[in-house]
Biopython code that builds the backbone (N, CA, C, O; Angstrom):
import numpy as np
from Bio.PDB.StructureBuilder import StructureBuilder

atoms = [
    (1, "UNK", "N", (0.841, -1.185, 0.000)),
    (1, "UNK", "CA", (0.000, 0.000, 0.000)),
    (1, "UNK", "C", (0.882, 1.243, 0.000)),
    (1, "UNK", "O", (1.827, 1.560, 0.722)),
    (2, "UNK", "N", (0.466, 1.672, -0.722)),
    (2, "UNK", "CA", (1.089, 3.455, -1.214)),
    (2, "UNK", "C", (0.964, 4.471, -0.086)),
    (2, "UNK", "O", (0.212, 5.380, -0.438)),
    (3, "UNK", "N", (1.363, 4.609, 0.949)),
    (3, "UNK", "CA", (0.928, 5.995, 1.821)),
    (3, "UNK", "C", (0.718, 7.195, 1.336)),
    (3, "UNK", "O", (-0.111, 8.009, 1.742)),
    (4, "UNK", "N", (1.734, 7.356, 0.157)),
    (4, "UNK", "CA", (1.951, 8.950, -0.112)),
    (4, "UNK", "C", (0.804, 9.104, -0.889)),
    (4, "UNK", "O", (-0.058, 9.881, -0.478)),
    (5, "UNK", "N", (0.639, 8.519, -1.915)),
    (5, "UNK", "CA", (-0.941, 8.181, -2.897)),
    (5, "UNK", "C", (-2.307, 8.423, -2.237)),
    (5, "UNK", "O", (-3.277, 8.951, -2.779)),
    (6, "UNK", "N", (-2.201, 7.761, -0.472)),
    (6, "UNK", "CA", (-3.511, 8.087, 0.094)),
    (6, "UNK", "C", (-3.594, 9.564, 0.624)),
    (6, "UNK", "O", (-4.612, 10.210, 0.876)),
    (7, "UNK", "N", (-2.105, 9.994, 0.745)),
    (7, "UNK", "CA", (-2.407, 10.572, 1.707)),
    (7, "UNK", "C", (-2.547, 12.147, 0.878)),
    (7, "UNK", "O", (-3.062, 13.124, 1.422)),
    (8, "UNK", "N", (-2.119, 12.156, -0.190)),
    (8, "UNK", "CA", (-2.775, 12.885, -1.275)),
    (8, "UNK", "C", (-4.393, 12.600, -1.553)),
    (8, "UNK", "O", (-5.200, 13.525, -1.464)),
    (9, "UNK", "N", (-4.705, 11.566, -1.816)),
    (9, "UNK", "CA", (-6.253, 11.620, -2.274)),
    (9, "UNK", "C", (-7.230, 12.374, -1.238)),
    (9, "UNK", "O", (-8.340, 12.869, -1.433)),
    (10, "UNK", "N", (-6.329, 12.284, 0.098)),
    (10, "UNK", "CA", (-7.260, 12.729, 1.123)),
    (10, "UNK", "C", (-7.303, 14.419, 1.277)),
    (10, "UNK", "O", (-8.218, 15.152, 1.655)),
    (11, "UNK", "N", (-6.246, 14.653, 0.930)),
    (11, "UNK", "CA", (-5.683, 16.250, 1.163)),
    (11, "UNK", "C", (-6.419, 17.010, -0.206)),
    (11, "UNK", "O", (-6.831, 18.170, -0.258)),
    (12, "UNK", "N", (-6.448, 15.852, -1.412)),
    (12, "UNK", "CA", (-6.921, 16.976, -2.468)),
    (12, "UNK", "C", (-8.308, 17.487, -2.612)),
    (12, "UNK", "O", (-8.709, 18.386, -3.352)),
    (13, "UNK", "N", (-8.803, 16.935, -1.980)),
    (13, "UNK", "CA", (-10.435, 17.507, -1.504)),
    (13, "UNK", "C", (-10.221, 19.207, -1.146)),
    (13, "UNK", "O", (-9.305, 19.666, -0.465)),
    (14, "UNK", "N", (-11.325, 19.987, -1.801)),
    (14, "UNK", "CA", (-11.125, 21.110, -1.514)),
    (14, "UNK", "C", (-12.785, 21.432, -1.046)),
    (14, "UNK", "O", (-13.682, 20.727, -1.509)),
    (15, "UNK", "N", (-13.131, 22.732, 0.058)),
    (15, "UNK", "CA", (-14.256, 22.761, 0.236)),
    (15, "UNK", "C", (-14.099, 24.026, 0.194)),
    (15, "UNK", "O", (-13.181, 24.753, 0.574)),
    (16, "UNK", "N", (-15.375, 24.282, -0.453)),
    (16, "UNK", "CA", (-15.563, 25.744, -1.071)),
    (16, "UNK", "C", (-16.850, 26.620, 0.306)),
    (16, "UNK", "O", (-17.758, 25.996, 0.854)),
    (17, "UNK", "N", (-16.638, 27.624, 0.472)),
    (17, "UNK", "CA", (-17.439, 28.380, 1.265)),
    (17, "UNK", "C", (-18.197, 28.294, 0.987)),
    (17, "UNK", "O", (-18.142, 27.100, 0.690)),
    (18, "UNK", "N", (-19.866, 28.809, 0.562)),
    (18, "UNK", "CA", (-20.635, 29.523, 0.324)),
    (18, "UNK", "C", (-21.103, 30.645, 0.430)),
    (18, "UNK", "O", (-21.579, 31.345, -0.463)),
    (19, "UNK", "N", (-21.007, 30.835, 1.369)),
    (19, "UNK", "CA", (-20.438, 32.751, 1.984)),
    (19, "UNK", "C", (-19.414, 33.068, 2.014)),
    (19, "UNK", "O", (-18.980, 32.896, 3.153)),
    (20, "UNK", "N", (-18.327, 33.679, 1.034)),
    (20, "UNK", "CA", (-17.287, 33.870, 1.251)),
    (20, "UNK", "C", (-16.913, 35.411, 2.272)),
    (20, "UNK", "O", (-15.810, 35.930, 2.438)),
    (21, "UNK", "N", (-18.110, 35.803, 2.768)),
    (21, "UNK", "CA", (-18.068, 37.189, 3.818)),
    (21, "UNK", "C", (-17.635, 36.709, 4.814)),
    (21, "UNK", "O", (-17.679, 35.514, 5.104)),
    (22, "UNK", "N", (-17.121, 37.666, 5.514)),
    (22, "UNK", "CA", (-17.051, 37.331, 7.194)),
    (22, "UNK", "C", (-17.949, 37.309, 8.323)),
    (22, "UNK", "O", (-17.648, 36.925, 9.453)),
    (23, "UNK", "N", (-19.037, 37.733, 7.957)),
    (23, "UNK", "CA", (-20.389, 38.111, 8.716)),
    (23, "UNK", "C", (-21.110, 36.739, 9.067)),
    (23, "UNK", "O", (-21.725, 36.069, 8.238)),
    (24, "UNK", "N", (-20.948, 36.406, 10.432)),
    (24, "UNK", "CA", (-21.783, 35.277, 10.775)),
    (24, "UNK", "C", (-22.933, 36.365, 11.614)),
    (24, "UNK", "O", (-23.615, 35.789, 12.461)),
    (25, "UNK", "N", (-23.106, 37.379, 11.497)),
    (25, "UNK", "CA", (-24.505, 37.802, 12.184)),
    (25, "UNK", "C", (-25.623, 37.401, 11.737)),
    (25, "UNK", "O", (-25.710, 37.320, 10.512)),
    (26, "UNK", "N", (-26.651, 37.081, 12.451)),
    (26, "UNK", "CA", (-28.204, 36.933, 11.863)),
    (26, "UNK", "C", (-29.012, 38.485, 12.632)),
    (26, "UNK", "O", (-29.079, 39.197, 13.634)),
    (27, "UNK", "N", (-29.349, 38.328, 11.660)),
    (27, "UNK", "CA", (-29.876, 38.540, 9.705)),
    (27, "UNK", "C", (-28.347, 39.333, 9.465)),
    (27, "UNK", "O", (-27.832, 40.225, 10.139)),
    (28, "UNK", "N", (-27.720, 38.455, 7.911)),
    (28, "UNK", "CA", (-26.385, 39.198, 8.007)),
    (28, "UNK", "C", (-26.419, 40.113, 7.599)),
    (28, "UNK", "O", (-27.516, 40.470, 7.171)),
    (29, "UNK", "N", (-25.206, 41.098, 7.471)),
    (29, "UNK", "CA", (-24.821, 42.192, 7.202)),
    (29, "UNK", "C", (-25.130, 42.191, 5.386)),
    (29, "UNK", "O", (-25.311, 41.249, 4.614)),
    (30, "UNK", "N", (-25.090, 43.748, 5.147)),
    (30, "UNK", "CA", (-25.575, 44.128, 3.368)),
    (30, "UNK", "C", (-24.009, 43.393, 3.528)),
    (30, "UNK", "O", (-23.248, 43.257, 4.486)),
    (31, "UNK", "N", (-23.937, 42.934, 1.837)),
    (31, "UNK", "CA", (-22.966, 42.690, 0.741)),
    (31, "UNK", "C", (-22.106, 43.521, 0.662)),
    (31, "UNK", "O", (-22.360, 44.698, 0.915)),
    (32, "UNK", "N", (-21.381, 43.279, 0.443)),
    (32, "UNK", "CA", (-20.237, 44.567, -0.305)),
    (32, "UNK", "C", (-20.876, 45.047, -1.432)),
    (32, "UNK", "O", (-20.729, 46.268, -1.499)),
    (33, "UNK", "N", (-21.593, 44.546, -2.443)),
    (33, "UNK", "CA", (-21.877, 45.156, -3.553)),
    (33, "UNK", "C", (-23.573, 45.814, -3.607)),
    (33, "UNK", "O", (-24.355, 46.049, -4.528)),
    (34, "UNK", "N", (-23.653, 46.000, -1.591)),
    (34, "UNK", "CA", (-25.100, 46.455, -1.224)),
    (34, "UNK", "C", (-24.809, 48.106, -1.428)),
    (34, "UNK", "O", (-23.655, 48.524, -1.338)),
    (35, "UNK", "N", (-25.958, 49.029, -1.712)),
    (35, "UNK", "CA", (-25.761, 50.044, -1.754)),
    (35, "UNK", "C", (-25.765, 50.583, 0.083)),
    (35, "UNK", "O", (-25.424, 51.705, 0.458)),
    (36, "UNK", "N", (-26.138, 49.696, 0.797)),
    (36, "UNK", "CA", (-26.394, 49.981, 2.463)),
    (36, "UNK", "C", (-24.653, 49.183, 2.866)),
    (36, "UNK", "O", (-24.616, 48.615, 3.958)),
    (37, "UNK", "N", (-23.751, 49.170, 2.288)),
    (37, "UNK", "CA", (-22.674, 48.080, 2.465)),
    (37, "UNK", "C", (-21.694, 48.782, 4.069)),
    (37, "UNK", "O", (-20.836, 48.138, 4.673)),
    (38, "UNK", "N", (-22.104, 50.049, 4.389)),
    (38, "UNK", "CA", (-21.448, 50.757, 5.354)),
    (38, "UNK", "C", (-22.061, 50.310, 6.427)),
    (38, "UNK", "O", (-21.441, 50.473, 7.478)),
    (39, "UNK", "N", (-23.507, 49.585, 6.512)),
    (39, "UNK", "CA", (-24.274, 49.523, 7.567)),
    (39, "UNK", "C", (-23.547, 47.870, 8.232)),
    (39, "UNK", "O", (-24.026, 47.461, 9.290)),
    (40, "UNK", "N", (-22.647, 47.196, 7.683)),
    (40, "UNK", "CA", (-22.068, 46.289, 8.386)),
    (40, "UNK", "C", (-21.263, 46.185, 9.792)),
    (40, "UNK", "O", (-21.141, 47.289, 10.324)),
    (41, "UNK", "N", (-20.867, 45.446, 10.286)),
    (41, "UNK", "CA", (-20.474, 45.442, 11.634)),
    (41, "UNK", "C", (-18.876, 45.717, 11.339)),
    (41, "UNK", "O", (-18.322, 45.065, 10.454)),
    (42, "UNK", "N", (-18.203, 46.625, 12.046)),
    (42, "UNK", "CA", (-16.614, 46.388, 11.777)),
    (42, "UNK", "C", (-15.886, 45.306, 12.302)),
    (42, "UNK", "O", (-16.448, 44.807, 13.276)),
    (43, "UNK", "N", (-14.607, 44.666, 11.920)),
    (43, "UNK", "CA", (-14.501, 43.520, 12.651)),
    (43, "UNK", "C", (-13.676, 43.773, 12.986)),
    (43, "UNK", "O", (-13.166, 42.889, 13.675)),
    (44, "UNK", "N", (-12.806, 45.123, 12.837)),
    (44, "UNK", "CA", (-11.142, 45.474, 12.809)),
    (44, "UNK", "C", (-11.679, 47.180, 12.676)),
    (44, "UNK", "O", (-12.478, 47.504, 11.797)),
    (45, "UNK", "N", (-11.048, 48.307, 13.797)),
    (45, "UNK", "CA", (-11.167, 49.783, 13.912)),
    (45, "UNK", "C", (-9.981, 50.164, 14.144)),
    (45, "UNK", "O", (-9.425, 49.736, 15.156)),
    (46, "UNK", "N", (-9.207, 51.188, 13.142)),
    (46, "UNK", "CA", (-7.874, 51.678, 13.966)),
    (46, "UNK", "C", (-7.840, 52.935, 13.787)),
    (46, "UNK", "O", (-7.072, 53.396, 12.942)),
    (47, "UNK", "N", (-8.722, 53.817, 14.597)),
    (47, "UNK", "CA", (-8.762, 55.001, 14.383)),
    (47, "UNK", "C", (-7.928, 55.927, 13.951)),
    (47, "UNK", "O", (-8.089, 56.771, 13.070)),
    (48, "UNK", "N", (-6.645, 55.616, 14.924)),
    (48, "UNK", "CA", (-5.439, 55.975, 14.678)),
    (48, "UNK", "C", (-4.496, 56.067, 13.178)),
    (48, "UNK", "O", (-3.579, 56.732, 12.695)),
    (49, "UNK", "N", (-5.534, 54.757, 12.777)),
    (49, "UNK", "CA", (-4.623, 54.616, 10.978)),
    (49, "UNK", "C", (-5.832, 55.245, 10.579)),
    (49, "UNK", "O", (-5.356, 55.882, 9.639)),
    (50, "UNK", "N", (-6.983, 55.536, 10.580)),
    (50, "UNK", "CA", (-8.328, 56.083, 9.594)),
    (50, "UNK", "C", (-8.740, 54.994, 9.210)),
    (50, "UNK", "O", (-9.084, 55.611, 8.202)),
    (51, "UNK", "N", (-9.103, 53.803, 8.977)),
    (51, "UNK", "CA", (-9.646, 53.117, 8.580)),
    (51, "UNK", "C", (-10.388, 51.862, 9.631)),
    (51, "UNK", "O", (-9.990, 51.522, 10.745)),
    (52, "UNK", "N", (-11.519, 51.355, 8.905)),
    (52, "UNK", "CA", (-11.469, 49.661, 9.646)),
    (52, "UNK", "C", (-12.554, 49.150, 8.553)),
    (52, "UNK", "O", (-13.351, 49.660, 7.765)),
    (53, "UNK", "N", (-12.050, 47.587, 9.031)),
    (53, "UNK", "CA", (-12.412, 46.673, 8.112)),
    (53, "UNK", "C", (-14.145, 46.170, 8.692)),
    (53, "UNK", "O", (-14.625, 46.078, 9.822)),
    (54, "UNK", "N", (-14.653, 45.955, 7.466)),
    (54, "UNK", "CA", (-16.296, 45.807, 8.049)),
    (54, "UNK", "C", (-16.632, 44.318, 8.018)),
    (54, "UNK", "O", (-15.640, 43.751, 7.560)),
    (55, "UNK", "N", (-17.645, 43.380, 8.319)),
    (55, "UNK", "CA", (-17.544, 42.160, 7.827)),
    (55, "UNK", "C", (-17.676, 41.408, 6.916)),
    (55, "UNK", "O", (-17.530, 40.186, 6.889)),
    (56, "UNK", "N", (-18.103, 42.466, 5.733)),
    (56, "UNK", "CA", (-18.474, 42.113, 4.625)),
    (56, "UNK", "C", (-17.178, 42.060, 3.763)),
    (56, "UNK", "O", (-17.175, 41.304, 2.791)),
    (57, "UNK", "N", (-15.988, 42.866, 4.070)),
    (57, "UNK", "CA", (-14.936, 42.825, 3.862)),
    (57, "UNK", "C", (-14.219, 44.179, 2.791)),
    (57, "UNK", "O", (-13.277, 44.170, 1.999)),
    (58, "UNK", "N", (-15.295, 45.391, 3.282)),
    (58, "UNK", "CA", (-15.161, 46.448, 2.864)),
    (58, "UNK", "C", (-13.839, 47.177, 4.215)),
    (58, "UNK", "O", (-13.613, 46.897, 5.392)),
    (59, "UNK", "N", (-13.321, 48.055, 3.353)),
    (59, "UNK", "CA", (-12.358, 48.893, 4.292)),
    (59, "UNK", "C", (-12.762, 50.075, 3.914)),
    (59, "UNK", "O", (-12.686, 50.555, 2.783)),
    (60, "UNK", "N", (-13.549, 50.937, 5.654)),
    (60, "UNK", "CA", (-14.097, 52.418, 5.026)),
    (60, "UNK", "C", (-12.804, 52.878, 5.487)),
    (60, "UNK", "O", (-12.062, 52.289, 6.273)),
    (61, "UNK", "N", (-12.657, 53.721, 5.057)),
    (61, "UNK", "CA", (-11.799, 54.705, 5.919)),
    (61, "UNK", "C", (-12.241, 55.904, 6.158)),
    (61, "UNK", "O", (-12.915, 56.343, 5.226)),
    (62, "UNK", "N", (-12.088, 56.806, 7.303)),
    (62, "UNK", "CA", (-12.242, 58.172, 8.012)),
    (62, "UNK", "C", (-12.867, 58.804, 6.975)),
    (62, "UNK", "O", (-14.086, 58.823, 7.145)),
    (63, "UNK", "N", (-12.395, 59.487, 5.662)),
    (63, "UNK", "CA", (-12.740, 60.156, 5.104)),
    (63, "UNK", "C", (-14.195, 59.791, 4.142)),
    (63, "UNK", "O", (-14.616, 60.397, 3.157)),
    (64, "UNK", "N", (-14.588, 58.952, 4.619)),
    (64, "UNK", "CA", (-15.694, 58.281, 3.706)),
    (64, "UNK", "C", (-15.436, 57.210, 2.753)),
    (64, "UNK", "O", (-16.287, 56.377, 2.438)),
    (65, "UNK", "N", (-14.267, 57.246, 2.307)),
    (65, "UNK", "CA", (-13.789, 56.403, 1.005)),
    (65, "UNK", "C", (-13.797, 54.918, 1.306)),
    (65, "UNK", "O", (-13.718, 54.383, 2.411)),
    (66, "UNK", "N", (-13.876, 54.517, 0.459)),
    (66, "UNK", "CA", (-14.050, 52.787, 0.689)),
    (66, "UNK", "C", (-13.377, 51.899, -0.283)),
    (66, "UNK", "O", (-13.704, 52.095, -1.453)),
    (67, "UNK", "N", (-12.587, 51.050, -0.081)),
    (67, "UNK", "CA", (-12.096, 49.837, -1.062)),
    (67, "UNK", "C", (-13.094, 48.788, -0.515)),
    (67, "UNK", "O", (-13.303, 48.367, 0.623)),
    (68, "UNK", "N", (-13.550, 48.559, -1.528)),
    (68, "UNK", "CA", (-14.622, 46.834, -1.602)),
    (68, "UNK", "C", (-13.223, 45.662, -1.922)),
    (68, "UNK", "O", (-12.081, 45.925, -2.301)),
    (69, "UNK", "N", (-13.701, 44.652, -1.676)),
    (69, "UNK", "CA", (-13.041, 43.023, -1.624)),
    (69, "UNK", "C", (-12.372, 43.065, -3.213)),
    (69, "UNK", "O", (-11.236, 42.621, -3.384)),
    (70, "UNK", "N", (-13.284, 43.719, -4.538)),
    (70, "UNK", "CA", (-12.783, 43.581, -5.841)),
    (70, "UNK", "C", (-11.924, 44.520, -5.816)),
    (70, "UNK", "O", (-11.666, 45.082, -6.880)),
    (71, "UNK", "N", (-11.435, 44.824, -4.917)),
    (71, "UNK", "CA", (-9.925, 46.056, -5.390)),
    (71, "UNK", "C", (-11.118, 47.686, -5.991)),
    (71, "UNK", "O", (-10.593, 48.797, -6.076)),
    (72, "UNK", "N", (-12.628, 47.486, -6.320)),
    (72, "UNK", "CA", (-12.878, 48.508, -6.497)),
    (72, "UNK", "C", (-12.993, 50.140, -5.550)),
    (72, "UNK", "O", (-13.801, 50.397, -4.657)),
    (73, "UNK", "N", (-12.105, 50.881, -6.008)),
    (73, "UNK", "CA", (-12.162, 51.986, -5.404)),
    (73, "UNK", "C", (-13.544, 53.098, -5.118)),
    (73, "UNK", "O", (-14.003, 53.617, -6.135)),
    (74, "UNK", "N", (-14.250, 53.489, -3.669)),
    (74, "UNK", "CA", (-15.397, 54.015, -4.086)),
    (74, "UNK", "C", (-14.901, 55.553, -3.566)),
    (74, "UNK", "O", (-14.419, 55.619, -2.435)),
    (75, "UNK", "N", (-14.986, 56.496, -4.182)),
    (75, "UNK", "CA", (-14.661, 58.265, -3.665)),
    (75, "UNK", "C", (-15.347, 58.516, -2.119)),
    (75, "UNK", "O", (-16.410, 58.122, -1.640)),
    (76, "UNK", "N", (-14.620, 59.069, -1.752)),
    (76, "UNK", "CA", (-15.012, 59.401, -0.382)),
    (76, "UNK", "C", (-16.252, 60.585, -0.525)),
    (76, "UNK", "O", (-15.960, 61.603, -1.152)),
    (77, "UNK", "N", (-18.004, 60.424, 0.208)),
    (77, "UNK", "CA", (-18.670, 60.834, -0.121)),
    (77, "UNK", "C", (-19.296, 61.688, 1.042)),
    (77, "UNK", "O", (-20.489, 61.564, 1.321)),
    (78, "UNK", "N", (-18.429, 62.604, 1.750)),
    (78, "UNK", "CA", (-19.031, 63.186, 2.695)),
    (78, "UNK", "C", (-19.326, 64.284, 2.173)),
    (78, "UNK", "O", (-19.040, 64.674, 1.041)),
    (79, "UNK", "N", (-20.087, 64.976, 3.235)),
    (79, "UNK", "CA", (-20.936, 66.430, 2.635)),
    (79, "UNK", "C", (-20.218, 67.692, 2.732)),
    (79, "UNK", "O", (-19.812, 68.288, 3.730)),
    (80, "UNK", "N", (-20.133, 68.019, 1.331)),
    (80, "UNK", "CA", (-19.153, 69.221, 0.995)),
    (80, "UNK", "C", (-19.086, 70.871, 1.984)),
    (80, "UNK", "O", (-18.088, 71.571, 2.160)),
    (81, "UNK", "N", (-20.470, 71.109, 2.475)),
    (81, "UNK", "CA", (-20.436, 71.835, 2.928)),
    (81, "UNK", "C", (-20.725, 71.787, 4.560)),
    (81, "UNK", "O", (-21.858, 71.516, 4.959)),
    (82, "UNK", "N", (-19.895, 72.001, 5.268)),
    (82, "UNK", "CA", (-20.284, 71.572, 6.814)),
    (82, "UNK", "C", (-20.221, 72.949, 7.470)),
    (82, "UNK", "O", (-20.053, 72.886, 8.688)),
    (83, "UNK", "N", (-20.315, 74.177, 6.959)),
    (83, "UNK", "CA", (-20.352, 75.176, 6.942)),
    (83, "UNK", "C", (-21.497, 75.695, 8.078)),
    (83, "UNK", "O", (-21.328, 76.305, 9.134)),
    (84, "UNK", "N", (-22.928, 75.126, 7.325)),
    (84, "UNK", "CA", (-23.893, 75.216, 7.640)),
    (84, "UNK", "C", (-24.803, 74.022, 8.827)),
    (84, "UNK", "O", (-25.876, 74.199, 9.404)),
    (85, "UNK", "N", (-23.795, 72.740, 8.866)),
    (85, "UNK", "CA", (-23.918, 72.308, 10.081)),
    (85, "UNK", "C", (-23.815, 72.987, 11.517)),
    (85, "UNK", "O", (-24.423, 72.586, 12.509)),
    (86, "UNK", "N", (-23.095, 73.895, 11.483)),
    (86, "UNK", "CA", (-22.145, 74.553, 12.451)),
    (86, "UNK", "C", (-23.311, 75.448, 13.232)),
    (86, "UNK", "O", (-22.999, 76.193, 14.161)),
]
sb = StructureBuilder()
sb.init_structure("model")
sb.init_model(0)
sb.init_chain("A")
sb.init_seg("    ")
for serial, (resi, resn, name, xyz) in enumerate(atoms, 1):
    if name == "N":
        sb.init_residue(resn, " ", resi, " ")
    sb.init_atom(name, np.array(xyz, "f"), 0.0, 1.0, " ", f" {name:<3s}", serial, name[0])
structure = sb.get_structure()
């Protein structure tokens, strides 16, 4: 008997996620590709650097801006005039 042969057949099994998010909350968190995708839970905050990671696997950072999981870049969308907050 072959060891190395089994012990490959056993290892080459691969199991695929189905959720590939990080969000085990119920009811989970929006998608990354949700237009609500900010409303997720952070799983990682470093104020200090401006950013944290959400569970969906978006990174907002401070200024509004966001990288999603596809490398897509989203513009930071805060409100231009805070003038009139004041």
């Amino acid at each position: 008997m072959n060891t190395d042969s089994s012990r490959r057949n056993t290892f080459s099994t691969t199991t695929q996620r189905k959720n590939p998010s990080m969000c085990q909350h119920q009811p989970p968190c929006p998608t990354a590709e949700s237009a609500d995708r900010e409303a997720a839970h952070p799983m990682a905050h470093h104020p200090e650097q401006g950013w944290s990671l959400l569970c969906n696997g978006v990174l907002l950072f401070e200024d509004t801006g966001e990288l999603l999981p596809n490398g897509q870049i989203i513009a930071p969308h805060r409100p231009l005039d805070v003038a009139t907050a004041a």
